[in-house]
C-alpha positions in Angstrom: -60.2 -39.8 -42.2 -57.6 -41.0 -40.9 -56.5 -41.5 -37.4 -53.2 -39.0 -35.3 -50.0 -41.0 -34.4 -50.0 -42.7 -30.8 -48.2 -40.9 -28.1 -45.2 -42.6 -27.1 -45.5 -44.2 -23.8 -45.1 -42.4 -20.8 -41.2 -42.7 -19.4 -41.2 -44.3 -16.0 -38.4 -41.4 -15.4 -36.9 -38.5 -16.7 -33.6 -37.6 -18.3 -31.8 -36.3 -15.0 -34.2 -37.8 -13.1 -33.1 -41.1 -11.1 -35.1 -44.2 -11.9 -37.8 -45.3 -9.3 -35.6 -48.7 -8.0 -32.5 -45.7 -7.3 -32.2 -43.8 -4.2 -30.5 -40.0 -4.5 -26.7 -40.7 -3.8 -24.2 -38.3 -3.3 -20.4 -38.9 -3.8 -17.1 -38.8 -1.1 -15.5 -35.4 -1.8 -11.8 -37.1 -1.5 -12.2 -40.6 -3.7 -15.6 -40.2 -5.3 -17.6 -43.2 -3.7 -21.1 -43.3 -3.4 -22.6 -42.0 -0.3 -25.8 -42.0 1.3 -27.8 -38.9 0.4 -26.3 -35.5 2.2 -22.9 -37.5 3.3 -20.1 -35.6 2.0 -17.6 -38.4 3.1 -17.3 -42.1 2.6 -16.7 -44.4 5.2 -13.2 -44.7 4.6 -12.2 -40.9 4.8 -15.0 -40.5 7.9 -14.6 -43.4 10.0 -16.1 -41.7 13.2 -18.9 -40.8 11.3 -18.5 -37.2 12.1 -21.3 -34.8 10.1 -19.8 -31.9 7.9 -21.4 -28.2 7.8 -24.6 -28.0 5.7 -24.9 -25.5 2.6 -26.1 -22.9 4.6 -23.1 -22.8 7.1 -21.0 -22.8 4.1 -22.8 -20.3 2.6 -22.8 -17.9 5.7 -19.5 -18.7 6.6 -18.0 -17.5 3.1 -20.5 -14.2 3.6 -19.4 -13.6 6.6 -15.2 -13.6 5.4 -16.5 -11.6 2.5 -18.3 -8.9 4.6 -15.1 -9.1 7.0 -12.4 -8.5 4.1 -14.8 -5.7 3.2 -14.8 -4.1 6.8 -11.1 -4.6 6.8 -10.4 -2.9 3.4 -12.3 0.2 4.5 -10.6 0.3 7.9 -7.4 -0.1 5.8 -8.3 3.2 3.7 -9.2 4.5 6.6 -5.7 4.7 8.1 -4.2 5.1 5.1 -6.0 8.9 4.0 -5.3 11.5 6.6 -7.2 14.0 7.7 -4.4 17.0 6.7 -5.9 20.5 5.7 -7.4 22.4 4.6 -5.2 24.3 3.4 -5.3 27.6 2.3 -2.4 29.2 -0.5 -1.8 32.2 -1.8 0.8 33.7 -4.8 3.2 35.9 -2.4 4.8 37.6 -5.2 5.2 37.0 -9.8 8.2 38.0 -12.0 9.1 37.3 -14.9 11.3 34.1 -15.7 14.6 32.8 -17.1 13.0 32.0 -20.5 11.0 33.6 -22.9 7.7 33.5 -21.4 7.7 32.3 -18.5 6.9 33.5 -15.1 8.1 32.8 -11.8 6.0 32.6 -8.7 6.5 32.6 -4.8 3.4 30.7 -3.4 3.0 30.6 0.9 0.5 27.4 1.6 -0.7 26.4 5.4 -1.8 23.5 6.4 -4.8 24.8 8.7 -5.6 21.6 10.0 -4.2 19.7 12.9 -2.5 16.5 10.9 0.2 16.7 9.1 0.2 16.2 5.3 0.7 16.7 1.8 -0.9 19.6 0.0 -2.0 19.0 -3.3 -1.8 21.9 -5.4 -2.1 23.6 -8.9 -1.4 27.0 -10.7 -4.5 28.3 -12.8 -4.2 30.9 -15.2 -7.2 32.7 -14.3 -9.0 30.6 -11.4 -10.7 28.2 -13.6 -8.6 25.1 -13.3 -7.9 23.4 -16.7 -6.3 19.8 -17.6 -3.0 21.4 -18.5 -2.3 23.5 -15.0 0.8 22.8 -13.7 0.1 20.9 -10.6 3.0 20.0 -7.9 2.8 18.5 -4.3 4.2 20.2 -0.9 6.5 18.5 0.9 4.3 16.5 4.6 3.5 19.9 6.8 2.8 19.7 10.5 -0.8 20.7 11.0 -0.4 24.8 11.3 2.8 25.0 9.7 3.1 27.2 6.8 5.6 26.7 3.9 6.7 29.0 0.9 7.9 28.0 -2.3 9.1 29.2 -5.6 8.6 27.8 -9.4 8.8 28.9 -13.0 6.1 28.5 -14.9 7.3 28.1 -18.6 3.7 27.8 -21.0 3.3 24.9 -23.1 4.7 25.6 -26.9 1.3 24.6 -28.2 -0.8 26.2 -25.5 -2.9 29.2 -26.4 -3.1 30.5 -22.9 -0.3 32.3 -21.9 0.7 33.1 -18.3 -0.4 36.6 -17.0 1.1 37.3 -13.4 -1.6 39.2 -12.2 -4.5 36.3 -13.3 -2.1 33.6 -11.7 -3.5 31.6 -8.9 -2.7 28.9 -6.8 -5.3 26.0 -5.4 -4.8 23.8 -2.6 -6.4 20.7 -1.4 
């Protein structure tokens, strides 16, 4: 029978570990000197011996700029969407249009709210709005104002759905 290797003898230390004469160092941040243990700087670049934040002030320090930025960037949004509307439109009166086809429209819109602002708008065919409705923008409306406006609705060459004046509506938001 014969007999399993040795083991190898036992390490005295590990790979990353330091050996057991060594203390834990740590290095200067600006020239790279060993330092004591927890001492970011050296001597030289600390002469008055003068202790630097720990990890966790770092740490809190850098969640508390990032929770700040994201406070401000809401507050940003915030004043930067206004509360216009609703607004309510309506098709005042169709026709038919210069070309073949086509159909012009005379739409009223309010702004029913008490801020001015942009409506944004579209023409459906039927109600249903679909990808290819024209949509447009009003011009900024004074919260109660009302505005009227005319366009010609030409279809697409390639689109089945033609326009029909009496389906034609108009939705605001």
């Amino acid at each position: 029978m014969t007999r399993p290797a040795e083991p190898p003898p036992a390490a005295d230390h590990g790979f990353l570990a330091p050996t057991p004469d060594r203390q834990p160092v740590d290095h200067c941040f600006r020239c790279g000197k060993e330092t004591p243990a927890g001492v970011g700087l050296c001597d030289e670049h600390n002469p008055k011996q003068l202790s630097g934040p720990s990890a966790t002030q770092m740490h809190a320090t850098v969640f508390a700029g990032i929770v700040l930025g994201v406070i401000g960037l809401f507050a940003l949004f915030r004043l930067t969407l206004t509360d216009a509307g609703p607004f309510s439109a309506q098709v005042t009166s169709t026709g038919a249009g210069v070309a073949a086809g086509a159909v012009a429209v005379a739409v009223s819109i309010t702004n029913e709210g008490d801020t001015e602002g942009h409506a944004d708008c579209r023409f459906t065919r039927d109600g249903v709005p679909r990808p290819d409705d024209v949509a447009f923008r009003t011009p900024a409306m004074a919260g109660g104002e009302s505005i009227s406006l005319e366009r010609e609705l030409t279809p697409e060459p390639d689109s089945p759905v033609a326009y029909v004046a009496e389906l034609l509506s108009v939705i605001c938001q």
